[in-house]
C-alpha positions in Angstrom: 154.7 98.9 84.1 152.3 96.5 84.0 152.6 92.6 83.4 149.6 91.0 81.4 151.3 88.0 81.7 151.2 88.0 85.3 147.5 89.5 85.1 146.4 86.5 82.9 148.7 84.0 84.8 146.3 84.9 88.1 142.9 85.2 86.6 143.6 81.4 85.3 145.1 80.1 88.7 142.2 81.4 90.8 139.2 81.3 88.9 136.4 82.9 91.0 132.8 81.3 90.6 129.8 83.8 90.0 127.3 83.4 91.8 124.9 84.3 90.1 125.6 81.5 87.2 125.7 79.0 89.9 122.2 80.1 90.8 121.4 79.9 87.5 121.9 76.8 86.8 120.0 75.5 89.9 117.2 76.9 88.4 117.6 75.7 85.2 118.4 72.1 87.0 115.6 72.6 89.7 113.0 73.1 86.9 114.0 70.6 84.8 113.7 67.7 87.5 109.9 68.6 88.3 109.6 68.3 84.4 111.2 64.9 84.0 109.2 63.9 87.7 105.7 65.1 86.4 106.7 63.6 82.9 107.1 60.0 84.6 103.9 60.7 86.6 101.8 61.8 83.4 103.1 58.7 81.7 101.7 56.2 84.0 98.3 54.2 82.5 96.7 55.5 86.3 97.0 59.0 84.4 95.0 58.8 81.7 91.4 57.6 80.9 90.5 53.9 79.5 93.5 51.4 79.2 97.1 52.4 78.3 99.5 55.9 78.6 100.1 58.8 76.1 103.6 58.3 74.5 106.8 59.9 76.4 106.9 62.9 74.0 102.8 63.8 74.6 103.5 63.3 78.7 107.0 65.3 78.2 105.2 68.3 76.4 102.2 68.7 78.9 104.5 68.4 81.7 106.8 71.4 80.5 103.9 73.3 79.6 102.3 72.6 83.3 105.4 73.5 84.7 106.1 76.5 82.9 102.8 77.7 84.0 102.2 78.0 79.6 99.0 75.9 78.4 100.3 74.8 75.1 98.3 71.2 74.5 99.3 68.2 72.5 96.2 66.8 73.8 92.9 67.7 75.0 93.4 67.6 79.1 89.8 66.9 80.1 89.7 64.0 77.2 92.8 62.4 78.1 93.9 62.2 81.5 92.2 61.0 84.4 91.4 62.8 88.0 95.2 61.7 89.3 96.9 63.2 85.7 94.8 66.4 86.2 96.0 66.4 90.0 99.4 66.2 88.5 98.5 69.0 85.8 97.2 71.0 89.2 100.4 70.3 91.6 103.0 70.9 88.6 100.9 74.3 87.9 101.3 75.3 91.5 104.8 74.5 91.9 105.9 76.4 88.3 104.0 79.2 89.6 105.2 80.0 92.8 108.5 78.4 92.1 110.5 75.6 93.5 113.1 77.8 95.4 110.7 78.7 97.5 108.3 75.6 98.2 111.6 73.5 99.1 113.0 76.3 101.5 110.1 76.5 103.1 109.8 72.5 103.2 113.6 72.6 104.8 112.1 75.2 107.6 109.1 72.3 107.9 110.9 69.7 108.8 113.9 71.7 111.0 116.6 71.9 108.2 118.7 75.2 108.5 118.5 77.6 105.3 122.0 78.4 104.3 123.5 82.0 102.9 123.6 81.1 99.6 119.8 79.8 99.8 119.3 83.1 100.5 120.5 84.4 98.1 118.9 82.5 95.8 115.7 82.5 97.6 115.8 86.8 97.1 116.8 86.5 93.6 113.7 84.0 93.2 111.5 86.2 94.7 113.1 89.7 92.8 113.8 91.1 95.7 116.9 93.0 96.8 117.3 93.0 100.4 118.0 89.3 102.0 116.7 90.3 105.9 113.5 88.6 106.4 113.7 87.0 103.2 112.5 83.5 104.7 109.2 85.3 106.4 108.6 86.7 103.0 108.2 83.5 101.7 106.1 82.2 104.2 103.7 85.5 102.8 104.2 84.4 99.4 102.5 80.9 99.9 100.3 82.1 102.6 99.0 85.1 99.8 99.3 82.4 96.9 96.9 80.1 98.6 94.8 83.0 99.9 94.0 84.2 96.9 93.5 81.3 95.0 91.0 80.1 98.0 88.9 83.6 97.4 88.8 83.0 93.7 87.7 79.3 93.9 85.2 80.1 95.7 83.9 83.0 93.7 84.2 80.2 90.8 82.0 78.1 92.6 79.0 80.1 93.3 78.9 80.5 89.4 79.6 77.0 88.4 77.1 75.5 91.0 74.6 76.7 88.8 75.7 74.6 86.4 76.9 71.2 87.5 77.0 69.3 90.7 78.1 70.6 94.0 81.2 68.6 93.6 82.2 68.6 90.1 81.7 72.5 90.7 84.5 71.8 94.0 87.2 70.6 91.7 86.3 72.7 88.8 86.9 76.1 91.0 89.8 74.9 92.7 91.5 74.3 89.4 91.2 77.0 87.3 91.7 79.3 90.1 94.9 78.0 90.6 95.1 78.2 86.9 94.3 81.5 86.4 95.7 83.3 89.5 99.3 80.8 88.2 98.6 82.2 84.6 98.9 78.6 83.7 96.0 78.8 80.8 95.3 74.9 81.3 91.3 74.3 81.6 88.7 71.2 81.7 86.1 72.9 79.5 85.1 70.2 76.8 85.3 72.7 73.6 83.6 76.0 73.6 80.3 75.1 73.6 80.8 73.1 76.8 77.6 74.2 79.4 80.0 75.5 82.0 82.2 77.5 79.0 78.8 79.0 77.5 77.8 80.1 81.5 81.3 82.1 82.1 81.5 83.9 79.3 77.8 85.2 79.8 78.8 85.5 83.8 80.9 89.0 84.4 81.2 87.8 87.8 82.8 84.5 86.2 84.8 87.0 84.0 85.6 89.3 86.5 87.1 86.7 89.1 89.5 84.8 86.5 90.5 88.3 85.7 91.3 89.8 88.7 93.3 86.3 89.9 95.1 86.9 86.5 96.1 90.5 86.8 96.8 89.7 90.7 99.4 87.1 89.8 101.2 89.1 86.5 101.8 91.7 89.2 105.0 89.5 90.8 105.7 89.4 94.6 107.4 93.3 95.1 104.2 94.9 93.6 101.5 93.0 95.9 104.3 93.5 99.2 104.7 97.3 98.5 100.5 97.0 98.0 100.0 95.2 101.4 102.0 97.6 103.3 101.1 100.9 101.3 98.6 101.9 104.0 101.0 101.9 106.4 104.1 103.2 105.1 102.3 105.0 102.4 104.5 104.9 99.9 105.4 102.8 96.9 108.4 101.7 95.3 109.8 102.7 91.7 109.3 98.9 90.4 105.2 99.4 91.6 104.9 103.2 90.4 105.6 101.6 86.8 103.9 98.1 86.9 100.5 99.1 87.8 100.1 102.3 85.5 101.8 100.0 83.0 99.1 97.1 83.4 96.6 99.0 83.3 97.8 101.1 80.0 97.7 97.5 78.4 94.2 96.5 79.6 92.5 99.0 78.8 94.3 99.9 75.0 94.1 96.3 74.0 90.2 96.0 75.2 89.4 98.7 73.0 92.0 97.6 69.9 90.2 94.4 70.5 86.4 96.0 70.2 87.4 98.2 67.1 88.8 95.0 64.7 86.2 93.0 66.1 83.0 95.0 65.5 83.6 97.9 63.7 86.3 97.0 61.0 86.3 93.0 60.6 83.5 91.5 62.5 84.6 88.1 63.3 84.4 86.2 66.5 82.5 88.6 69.0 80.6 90.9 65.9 77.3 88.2 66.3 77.4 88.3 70.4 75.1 91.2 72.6 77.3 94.3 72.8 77.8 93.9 76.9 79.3 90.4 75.8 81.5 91.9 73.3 83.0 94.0 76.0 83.5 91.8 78.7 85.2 89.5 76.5 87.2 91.8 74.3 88.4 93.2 78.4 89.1 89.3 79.2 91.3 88.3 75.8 93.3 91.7 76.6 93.8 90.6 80.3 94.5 86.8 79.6 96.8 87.5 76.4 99.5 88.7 79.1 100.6 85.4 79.5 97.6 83.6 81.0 95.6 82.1 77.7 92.3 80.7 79.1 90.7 80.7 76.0 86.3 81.6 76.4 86.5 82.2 72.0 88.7 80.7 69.6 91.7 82.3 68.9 91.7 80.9 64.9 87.9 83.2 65.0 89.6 86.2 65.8 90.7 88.7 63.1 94.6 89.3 62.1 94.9 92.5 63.8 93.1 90.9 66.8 95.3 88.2 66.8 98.3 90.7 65.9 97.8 92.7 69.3 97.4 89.5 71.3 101.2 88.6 69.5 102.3 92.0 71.2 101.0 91.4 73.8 102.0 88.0 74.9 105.4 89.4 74.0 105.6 91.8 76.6 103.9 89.4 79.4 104.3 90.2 82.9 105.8 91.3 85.8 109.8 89.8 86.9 109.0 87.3 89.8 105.8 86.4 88.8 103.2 84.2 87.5 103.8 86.1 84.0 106.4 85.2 81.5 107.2 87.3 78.6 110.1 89.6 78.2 108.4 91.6 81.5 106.7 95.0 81.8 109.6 96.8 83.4 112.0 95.4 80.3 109.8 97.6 78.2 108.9 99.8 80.3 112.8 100.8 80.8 113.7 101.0 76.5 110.6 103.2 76.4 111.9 105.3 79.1 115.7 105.1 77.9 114.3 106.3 74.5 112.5 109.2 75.9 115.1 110.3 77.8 117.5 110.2 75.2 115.4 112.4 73.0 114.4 115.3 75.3 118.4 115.0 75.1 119.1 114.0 78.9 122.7 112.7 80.4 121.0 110.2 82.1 117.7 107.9 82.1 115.1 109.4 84.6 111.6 108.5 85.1 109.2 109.8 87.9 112.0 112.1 89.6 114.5 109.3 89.7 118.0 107.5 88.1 117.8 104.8 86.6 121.5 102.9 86.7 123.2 102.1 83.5 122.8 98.1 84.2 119.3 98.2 84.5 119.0 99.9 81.3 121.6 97.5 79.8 119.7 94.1 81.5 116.6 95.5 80.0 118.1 95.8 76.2 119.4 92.3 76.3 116.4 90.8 77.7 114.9 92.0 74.7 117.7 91.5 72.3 118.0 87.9 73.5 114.5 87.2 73.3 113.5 88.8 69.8 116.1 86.4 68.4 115.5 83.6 70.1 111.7 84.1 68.6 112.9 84.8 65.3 115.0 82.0 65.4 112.6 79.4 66.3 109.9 80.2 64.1 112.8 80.1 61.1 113.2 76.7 62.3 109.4 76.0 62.7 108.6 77.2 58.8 111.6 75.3 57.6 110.0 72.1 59.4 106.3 72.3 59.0 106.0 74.4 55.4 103.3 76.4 56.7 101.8 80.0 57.2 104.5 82.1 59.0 102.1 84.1 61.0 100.6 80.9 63.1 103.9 79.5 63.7 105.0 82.3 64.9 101.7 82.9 66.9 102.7 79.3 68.2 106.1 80.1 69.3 105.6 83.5 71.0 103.0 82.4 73.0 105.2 79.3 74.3 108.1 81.8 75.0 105.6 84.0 77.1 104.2 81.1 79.0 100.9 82.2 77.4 99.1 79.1 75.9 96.9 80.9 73.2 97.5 78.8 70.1 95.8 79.2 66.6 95.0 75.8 66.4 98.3 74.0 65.3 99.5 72.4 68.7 98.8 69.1 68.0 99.4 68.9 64.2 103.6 69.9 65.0 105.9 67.4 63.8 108.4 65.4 66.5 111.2 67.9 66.1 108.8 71.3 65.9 107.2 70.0 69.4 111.2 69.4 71.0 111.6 73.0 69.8 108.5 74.3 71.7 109.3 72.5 74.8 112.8 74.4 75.0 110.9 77.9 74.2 108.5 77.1 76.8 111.4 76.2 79.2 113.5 78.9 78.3 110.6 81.5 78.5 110.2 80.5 82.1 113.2 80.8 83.7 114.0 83.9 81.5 116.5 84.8 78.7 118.9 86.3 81.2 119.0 83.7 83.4 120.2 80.9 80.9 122.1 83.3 79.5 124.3 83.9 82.9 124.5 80.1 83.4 125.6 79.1 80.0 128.3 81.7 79.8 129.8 80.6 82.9 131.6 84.0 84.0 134.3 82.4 85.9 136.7 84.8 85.7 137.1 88.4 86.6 138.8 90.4 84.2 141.6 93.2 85.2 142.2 94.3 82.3 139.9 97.8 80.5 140.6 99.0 77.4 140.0 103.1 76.3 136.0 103.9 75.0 136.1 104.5 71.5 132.4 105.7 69.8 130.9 103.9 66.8 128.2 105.3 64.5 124.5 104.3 65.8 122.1 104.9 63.6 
């Protein structure tokens, strides 16, 4: 016979700490001590331009966003700060995008300090990946790739922007918004849209085509650009890749062409007065940058409703897990979809692309999604209860700082005290992900011995 009361009486005397919640809450810890750092830093006079400092809240807000890799601006950033805030801006970009796990591992190789287990282990959940041998050396790739790439794309930039502006000016220019692009951080130094170096790249498709590429390159995540690198050699891809890039490129292309239709043949509105060739490439470059990137070439406010409706959808679904991308991820959809499909060709199991997928992917994926659609709907309650205004840009406003995006409609700055608080914590919560806080603030600490029989409910 069996004794609950013993059962219970030992699950309370040795509570056994998860791991993964203990992780977690490093994260959550990690992240918010760069935000509080590069809050201090943005709130120095040196940082801004003229005499005095932006208020605590202003500095607090574009430090999140900058660390969150999101673009959501209280203030205009080429306006305001000076060359050492837009340094800080540049270095709290880098560090949100590749993520701190990794830079201070890699620091504690630097200077001769040995890498624990359990930094390991965080290290490979960091990076999404599930085997922990030779996770340090994939690190080292991640930073050596990160800075690679964003290297190529600044100097792409440059040969553009030279045209344009000074040698120098043209330097710093290309070496931030390639680190802001390939970081999907949406934070630029154009001076409003009819700024001379604006005007250039969005009648440049090279300009175009570089920001997008660094863009797509870093929504892909660090599995998908490994199994890449190494395809032809082993030639052969994993399940996570075999669904991200058919996936990204599904969403380019559909929301290019939804894009093109409400734009020129039903509405007209932002791109309906521009050369066709423009149209295109732009329409191709909202669809791209809408997955959680946000550098804005045309106002958002321009764009028609069921322009702005797909770029909701879109910023909703974001990325790939471990990377640049927020969002609820590709593969979260990606699996539902799936999971729904199997489920009505009447399968046992879900199976995609001659494989299993297990039952706690599948269940990961619906609370991802579960937890973030109420988290949105939440917030942008709270948001028309504070601010008394149209529902749609609030929620516009809100979705895009969950996804890490930084499209806004226009209404950053006008949010009240509270309505901005509530923005920063979507924007931190969209960064380190739903599950993650999730884990950390339920603090498994026990667990349980005891099952109870299955019992079907009604669904539908």
């Amino acid at each position: 016979m069996i004794n609950y009361r013993q059962i219970r009486q030992y699950t309370l005397e040795n509570p056994k700490k998860s791991p993964s919640a203990l992780g977690a809450k490093i994260l959550i810890l990690g992240f918010a001590a760069i935000i509080l750092i590069g809050s201090f830093l943005l709130a120095l006079p040196v940082a801004t331009q003229g005499p005095g400092s932006i208020s605590w809240l202003d500095a607090l807000f574009t430090s999140t966003s900058a660390t969150t890799v999101t673009g959501l601006a209280v203030v205009s950033t080429e306006a305001t700060f000076s060359l050492f805030g837009e340094i800080v801006i540049l270095l709290l970009m880098q560090v949100g995008g590749m993520g701190f796990i990794i830079l201070s591992i890699v620091l504690f190789r630097l200077i001769g300090r040995h890498v624990t287990f359990y930094e390991r282990s965080l290290l490979r959940q960091n990076l999404g990946v599930e085997e922990g041998h030779g996770v340090i050396r994939l690190a080292w790739r991640v930073i050596q790739i990160t800075l690679m790439i964003e290297f190529i794309g600044a100097i792409l930039l440059f040969t553009q922007w030279v045209q344009v502006m000074d040698w120098d000016k043209a330097i710093y220019y290309s070496i931030f918004h390639s680190v802001s692009a390939f970081c999907n951080a949406g934070f630029d130094l154009f001076h409003g849209f009819d700024d001379p170096v604006m005007v250039a790249t969005r009648n440049s498709p090279i300009s175009i085509i570089v920001l997008s590429l660094l863009i797509t390159i870093g929504t892909l995540g660090v599995t998908v650009i490994y199994d890449l690198i190494h395809w032809p050699a082993e030639r052969r891809l994993s399940l996570h890749t075999r669904l991200i890039l058919p996936f990204t490129i599904i969403l380019t292309i559909l929301g290019t062409f939804l894009i093109m239709i409400d734009e020129t043949f039903v509405q007209g509105h932002a791109l309906s007065l521009l050369p066709t060739g423009e149209q295109w490439w732009l329409a191709f470059f909202t669809a791209v940058s809408s997955r959680t990137a946000g550098i804005t070439l045309i106002p958002m406010a321009d764009l028609g409703e069921a322009s702005q409706f797909i770029i909701v959808i879109w910023m909703f679904i974001g990325g790939a897990p471990a990377s640049m991308g927020g969002g609820v991820g590709l593969t979260t959809v990606a699996v539902v979809l799936i999971t729904l499909v199997s489920n009505v060709r009447g399968h046992d199991d879900v199976r995609v692309l001659k494989r299993s997928l297990p039952l706690e992917t599948v269940t990961k994926a619906v609370a991802i999604l579960t937890v973030s659609t109420i988290l949105v709907v939440v917030v942008t309650v709270l948001l028309a209860l504070l601010e008394q205004g149209h529902i749609f840009p609030l929620g516009f406003e809100v979705i895009s700082a969950f996804s890490n995006t930084g499209y806004s409609l226009g209404i950053t700055s006008d949010l009240s005290l509270v309505s901005r608080l509530l923005i920063i914590f979507t924007m931190f919560w969209g960064r380190l992900g739903p599950l993650t806080l999730v884990v950390a603030l339920a603090q498994r600490h026990r667990q349980s011995l005891v099952y109870f029989p299955e019992e079907k409910i009604i669904i539908g």
